[in-house]
N, C-alpha and C positions, 0 to 999 in steps of 0.2 A: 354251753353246749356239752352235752354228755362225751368225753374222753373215748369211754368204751360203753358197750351196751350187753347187758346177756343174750347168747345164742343159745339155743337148744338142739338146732339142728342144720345143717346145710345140706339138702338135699338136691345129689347130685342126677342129670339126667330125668329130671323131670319134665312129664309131658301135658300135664292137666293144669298149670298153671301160667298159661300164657300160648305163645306159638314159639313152633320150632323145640328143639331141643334144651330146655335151660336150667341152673342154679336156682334152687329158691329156699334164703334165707328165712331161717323162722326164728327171730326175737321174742324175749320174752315178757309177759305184762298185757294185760288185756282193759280193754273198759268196760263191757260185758260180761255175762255168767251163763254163757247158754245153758240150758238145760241138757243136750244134747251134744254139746263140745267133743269134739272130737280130739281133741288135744288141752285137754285138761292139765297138761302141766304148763300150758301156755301161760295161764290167769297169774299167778305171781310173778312178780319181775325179783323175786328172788329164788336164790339157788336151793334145789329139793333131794331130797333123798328119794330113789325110785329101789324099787323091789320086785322082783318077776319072781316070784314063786316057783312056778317048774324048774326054772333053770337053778333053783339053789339044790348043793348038792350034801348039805348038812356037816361042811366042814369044818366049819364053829371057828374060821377064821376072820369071821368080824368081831369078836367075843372077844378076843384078846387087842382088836387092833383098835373099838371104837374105845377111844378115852376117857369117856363120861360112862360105860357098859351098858349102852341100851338098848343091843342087842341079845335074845333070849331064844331060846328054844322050848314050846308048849310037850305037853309028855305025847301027844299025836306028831311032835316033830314040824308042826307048825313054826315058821321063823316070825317073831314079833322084835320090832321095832316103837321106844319109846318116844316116839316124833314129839312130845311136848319139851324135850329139853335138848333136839338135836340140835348144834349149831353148826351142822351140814360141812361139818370140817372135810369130809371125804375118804378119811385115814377106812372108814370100813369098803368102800367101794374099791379102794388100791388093792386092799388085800382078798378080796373076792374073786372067785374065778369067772364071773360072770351075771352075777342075780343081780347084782347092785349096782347102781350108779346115779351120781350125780347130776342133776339136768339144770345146766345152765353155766354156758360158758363164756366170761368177760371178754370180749375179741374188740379190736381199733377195727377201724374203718379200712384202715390198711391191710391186717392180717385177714378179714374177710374177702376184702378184693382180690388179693394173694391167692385163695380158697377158690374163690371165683373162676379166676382168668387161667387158671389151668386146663378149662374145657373150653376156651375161646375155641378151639377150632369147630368142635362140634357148633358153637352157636352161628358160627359166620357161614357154614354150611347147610342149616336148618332155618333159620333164620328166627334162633334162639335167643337168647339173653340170659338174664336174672332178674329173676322175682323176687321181692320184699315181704315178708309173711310173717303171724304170729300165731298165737294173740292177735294184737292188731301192731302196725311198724309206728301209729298216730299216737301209739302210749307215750313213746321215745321221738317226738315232731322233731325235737332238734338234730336229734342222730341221725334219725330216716333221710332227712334233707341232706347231711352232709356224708351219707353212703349212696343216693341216689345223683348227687351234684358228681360226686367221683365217680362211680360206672359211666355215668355220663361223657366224663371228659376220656375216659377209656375207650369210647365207641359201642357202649351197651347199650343193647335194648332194654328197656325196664317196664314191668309192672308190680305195681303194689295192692297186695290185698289188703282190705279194709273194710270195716262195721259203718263208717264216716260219721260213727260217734265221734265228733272232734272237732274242735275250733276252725272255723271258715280260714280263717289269715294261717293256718296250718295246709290244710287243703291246697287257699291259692297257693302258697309258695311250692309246694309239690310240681305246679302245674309243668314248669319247662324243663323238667328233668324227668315225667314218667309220660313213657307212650302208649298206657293203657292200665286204668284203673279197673279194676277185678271188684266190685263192688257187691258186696252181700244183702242181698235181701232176703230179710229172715222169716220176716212180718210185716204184713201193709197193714193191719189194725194195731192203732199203738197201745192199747191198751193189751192186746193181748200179747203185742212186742215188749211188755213193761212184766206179763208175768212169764215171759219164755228166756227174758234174755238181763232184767234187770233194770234197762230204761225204756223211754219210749222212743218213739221214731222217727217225730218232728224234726229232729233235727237233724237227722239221719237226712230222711227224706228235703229237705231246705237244702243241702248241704249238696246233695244229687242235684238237684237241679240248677242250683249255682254253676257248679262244676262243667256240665252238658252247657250252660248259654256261654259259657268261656273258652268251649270248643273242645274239650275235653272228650278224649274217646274213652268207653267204657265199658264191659261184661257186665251185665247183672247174675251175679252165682246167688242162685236159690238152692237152698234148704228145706228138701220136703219130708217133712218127719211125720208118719200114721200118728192119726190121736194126738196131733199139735197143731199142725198146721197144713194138714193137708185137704183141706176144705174147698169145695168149688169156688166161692167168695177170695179167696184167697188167690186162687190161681188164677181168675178172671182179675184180680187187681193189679197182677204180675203184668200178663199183656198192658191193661191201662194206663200202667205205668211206661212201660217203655215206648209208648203210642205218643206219650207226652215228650218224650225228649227227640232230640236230633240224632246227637251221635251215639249211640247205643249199635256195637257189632253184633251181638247177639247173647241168647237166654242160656245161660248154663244150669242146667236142672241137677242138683245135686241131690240123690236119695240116700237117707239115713244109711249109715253102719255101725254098728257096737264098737268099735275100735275104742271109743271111749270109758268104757265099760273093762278094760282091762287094765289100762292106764290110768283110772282113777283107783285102782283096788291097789296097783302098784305104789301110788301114794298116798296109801292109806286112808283111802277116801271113797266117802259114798256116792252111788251112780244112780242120778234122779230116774233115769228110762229104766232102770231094772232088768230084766230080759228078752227086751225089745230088739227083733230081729231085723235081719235086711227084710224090703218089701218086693214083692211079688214082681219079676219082671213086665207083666201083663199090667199092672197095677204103675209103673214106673210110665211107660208107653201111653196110659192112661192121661198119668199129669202131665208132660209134654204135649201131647193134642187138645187139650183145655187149652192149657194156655197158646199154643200156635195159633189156634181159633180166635182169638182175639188180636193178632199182630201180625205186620209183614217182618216184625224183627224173626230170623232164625231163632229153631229154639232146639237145645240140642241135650243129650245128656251128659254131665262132665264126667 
């Protein structure tokens, strides 16, 4: 069993990821590659140098502090970073007032819960918890299990988001410690779930409906991105699908945002959508009643 796991982020008072007022843990490492990722520094489970541009204020105090120097300044005053030879030691983000910083942070089981149970009150009043999130938490099956087994014996509520790219005897074993699986569906055609996301879906979809005949309660959080997946076929398979299972609470329709697009430029990395915007509220309203039209599951937007 993994010791410790990287975290990237523990976000506090969160309300779109489960009910009630809650914690949700975001580990790093993914088994996917969306296209669309919104947290692109999810996909490695190693530690990353990040860079915010605006915020640098050209004090050339990573210059002196990265040890290997490869940090640079372009004569436009552009800050370049030589990412093939960082070994993400940190020494430039200490010394930064703010552009830089490291993502991914080694935390036990125990300093998370620590993190955690500080807003116990709010969730015993809301009828919150904590969420498990990444990447995906199924990167890390052994860790997830013995961070979801402890909230558990704490009196949390728990859910866990997930691709359910992941071994079935991973899954089961989740079963008596989450009380609502947050389940992504990306793509109901695998093939076009194989070029959006890197695999296909079979087993995604095998793995959903295990989960549902073992009494497993579930969300399905869809991903509706223009010019990928946003096709009536698509959204008509959304209802079909959840027409097929038992305990499904309802459809979270999630439409696209660039958030991705900033955070991949931060680590120095290219952004397959390009400058592809949020979509049309009328156009959001749109997918929702497709798909409600095929299902008595709720369908709502997250």
């Amino acid at each position: 069993m993994e010791e410790k796991c990287l975290v990237f982020n523990i976000q506090k008072f969160s309300v779109n990821d489960g009910p009630g007022i809650r914690t949700t843990v975001f580990l790093k490492g993914c088994m996917l590659n969306c296209l669309w990722c919104h947290n692109p520094e999810s996909k490695s489970r190693h530690p990353q140098v990040m860079l915010t541009p605006r915020l640098c204020v050209g004090c050339g105090s990573c210059l002196s502090a990265c040890p290997q120097g490869l940090h640079s300044f372009a004569e436009d005053g552009t800050h370049q970073i030589d990412r093939s030879r960082c070994t993400v030691c940190g020494s430039c983000a200490d010394a930064c007032v703010g552009a830089l910083e490291v993502c991914g942070k080694p935390m036990t089981v125990e300093e998370i819960l620590t993190e955690v149970m500080k807003d116990s009150a709010f969730y015993k009043h809301s009828g919150g918890g904590m969420t498990v999130s990444g990447g995906d938490p199924l990167f890390h099956p052994a860790f997830t299990l013995a961070l979801l087994r402890a909230a558990k014996e704490k009196g949390l509520h728990t859910c866990i988001e997930t691709s359910g790219h992941a071994r079935w005897e991973d899954l089961e074993a989740l079963i008596p410690y989450v009380d609502i699986f947050l389940w992504d569906v990306k793509e109901t055609d695998s093939a076009r779930h194989k070029q959006f996301t890197g695999v296909g879906n079979e087993r995604i979809l095998e793995n959903l409906h295990r989960l549902d005949a073992a009494g497993a309660k579930t969300v399905l959080r869809c991903p509706i991105i223009p010019g990928c997946n946003d096709r009536p076929e698509h959204l008509a398979a959304i209802a079909a699908l959840s027409s097929e299972l038992q305990n499904v609470l309802n459809i979270d329709v999630e439409p696209y945002h660039p958030l991705g697009k900033s955070k991949s430029e931060a680590l120095g990395e290219s952004y397959a959508l390009g400058d592809l915007g949020f979509p049309e509220d009328a156009t959001v309203k749109e997918w929702i009643a497709a798909i409600a039209a095929g299902t008595k599951v709720p369908v709502k937007k997250a």
